[in-house]
C-alpha positions as CSV (number, residue, x, y, z in Angstrom):
1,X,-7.0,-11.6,0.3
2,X,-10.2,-10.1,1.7
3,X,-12.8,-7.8,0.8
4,X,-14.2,-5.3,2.6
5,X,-17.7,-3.8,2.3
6,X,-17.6,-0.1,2.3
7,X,-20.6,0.6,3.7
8,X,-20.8,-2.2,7.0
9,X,-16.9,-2.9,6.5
10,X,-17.6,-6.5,7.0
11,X,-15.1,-8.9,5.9
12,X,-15.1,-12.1,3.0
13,X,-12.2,-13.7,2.2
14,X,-11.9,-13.1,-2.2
15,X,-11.7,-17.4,-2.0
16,X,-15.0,-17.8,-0.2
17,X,-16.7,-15.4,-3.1
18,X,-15.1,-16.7,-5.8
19,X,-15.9,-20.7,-4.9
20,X,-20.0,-19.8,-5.0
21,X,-21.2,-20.0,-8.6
22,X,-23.0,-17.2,-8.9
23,X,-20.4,-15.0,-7.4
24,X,-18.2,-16.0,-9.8
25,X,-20.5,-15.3,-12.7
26,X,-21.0,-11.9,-11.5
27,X,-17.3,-11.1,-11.2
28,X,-16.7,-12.4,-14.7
29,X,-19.9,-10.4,-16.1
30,X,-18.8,-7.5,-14.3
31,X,-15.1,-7.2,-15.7
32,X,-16.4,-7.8,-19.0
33,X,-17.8,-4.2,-18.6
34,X,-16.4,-1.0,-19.6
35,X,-15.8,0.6,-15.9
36,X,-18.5,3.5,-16.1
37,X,-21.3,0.7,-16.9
38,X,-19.9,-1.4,-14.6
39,X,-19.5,1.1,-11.5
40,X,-23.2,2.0,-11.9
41,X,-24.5,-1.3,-12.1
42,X,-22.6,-2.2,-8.9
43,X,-24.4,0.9,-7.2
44,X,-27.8,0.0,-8.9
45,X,-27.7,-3.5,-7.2
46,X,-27.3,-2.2,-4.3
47,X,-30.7,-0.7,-4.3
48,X,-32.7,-4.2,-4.5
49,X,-30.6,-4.8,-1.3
50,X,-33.0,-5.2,1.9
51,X,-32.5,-3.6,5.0
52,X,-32.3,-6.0,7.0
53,X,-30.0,-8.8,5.1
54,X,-27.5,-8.7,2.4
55,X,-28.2,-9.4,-2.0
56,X,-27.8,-13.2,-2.4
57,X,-25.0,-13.8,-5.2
58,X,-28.0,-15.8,-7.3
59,X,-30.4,-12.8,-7.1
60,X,-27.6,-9.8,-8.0
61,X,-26.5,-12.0,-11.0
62,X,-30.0,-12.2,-12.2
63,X,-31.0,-8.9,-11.7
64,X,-27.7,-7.6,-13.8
65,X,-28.3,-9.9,-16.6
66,X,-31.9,-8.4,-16.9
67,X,-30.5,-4.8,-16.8
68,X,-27.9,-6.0,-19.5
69,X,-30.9,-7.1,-21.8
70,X,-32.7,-3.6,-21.3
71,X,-30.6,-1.7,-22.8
72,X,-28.0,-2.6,-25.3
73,X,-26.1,0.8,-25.9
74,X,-23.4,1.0,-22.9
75,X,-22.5,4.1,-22.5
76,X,-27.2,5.1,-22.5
77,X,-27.2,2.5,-19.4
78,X,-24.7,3.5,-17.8
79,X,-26.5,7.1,-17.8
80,X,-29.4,5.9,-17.0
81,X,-28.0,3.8,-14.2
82,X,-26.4,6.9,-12.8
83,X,-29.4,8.8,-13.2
84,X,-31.5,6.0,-11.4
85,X,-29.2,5.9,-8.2
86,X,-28.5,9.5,-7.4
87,X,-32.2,9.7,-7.7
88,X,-33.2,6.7,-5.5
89,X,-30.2,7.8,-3.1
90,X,-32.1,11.1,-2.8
91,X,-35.2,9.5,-1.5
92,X,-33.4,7.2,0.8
93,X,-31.5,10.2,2.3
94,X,-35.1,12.2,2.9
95,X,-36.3,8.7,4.4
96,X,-38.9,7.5,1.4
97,X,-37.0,4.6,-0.2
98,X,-38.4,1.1,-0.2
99,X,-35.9,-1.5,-1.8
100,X,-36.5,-2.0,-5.3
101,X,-38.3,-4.9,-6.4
102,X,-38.7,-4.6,-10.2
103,X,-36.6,-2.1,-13.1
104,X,-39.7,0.0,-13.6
105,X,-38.0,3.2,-12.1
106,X,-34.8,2.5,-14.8
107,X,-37.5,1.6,-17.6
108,X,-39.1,5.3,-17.0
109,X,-35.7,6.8,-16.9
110,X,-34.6,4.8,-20.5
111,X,-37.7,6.1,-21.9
112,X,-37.1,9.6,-20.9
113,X,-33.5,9.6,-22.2
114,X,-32.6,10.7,-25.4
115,X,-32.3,7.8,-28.4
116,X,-28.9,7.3,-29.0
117,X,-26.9,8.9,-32.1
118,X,-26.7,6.6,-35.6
119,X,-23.1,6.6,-35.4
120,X,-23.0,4.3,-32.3
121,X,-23.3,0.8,-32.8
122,X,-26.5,-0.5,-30.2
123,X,-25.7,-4.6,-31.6
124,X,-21.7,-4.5,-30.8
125,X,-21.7,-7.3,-28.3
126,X,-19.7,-6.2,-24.8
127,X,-16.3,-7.4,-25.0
128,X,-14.3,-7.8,-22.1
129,X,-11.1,-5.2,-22.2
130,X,-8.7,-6.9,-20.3
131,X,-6.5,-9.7,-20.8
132,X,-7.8,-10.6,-17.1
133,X,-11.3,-10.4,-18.2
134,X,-11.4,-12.5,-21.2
135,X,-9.8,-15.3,-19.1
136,X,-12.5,-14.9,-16.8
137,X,-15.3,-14.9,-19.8
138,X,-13.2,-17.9,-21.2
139,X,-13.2,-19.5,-17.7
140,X,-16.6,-19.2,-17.8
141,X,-17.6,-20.4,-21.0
142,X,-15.5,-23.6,-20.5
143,X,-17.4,-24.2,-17.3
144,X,-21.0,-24.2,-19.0
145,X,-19.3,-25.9,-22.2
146,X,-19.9,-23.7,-24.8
C-alpha cells in the first residue's frame, strides 16, 4: 500500500514509513489523537517544512511532542493550531512566509485564546480511541519496555 503526498503526489510505500522509528512513533502518537487535534497538527508540521526538502521523520516527531506539552486541553490546541495555519497559510499565499523554526507564533496565539472553562478536564491524559490505536500505543510501549 502506498501513500501519496497531496501536495507533490510523490509516492512511499506504507512499509518503507512504518520500518523508520520515528515514523512509526509519529503514526502511533498521531492516532492516539482525537481527529480535530490530530488534523491540525498534521497541517501545523507542515509549516517547519523547508522549501527546498521534505520534514525528516526525527524532527516532525519532536516538534509534535513539544506542541503536545504546550498545551494540555485538546480541543484549545487544536483551535489554536487551526488558528496558527490559516494564518501562516495567509502569509505564504501573499509571499511573506519563512518556514517556522520555533512555536513562538502558536505561543502568542495560546496566550491570546480564551482560558478554558472549569468543567473541562486540562490533566485527562489523551487516550487513544480506537481499538487500532491502542495497539499501536501498546506496540509502542512494548518496544521502549515500559
Amino acid at each position: 500500500m502506498n501513500l501519496t503526498c497531496p501536495c507533490c503526489h510523490a509516492r512511499i510505500p506504507l512499509e518503507a514509513a512504518a520500518a523508520d522509528d520515528a515514523a512509526r512513533s509519529l503514526m502511533a502518537l498521531l492516532a492516539g489523537l482525537d481527529r480535530p487535534l490530530g488534523v491540525q497538527l498534521i497541517a501545523y508540521l507542515g509549516l517547519f517544512r523547508p522549501r527546498s526538502r521534505a520534514l525528516g521523520w526525527a524532527r516532525a516527531l519532536r516538534l509534535a511532542g513539544e506542541v503536545l506539552e504546550l498545551e494540555p486541553d485538546p480541543a484549545r490546541l487544536a483551535a489554536a493550531l487551526d488558528e496558527t495555519v490559516q494564518a501562516l497559510r495567509r502569509k505564504r499565499d501573499a509571499g511573506a512566509f519563512a518556514p517556522l523554526r520555533n512555536h513562538n507564533y502558536l505561543r502568542e496565539v495560546l496566550r491570546h485564546l480564551p482560558a478554558p472553562t472549569a468543567d473541562t478536564e486540562p490533566d485527562r491524559p489523551v487516550q487513544p480511541r480506537t481499538r487500532t490505536a491502542q495497539a499501536l500505543c501498546a506496540l509502542e510501549e512494548f518496544r521502549h519496555g515500559r
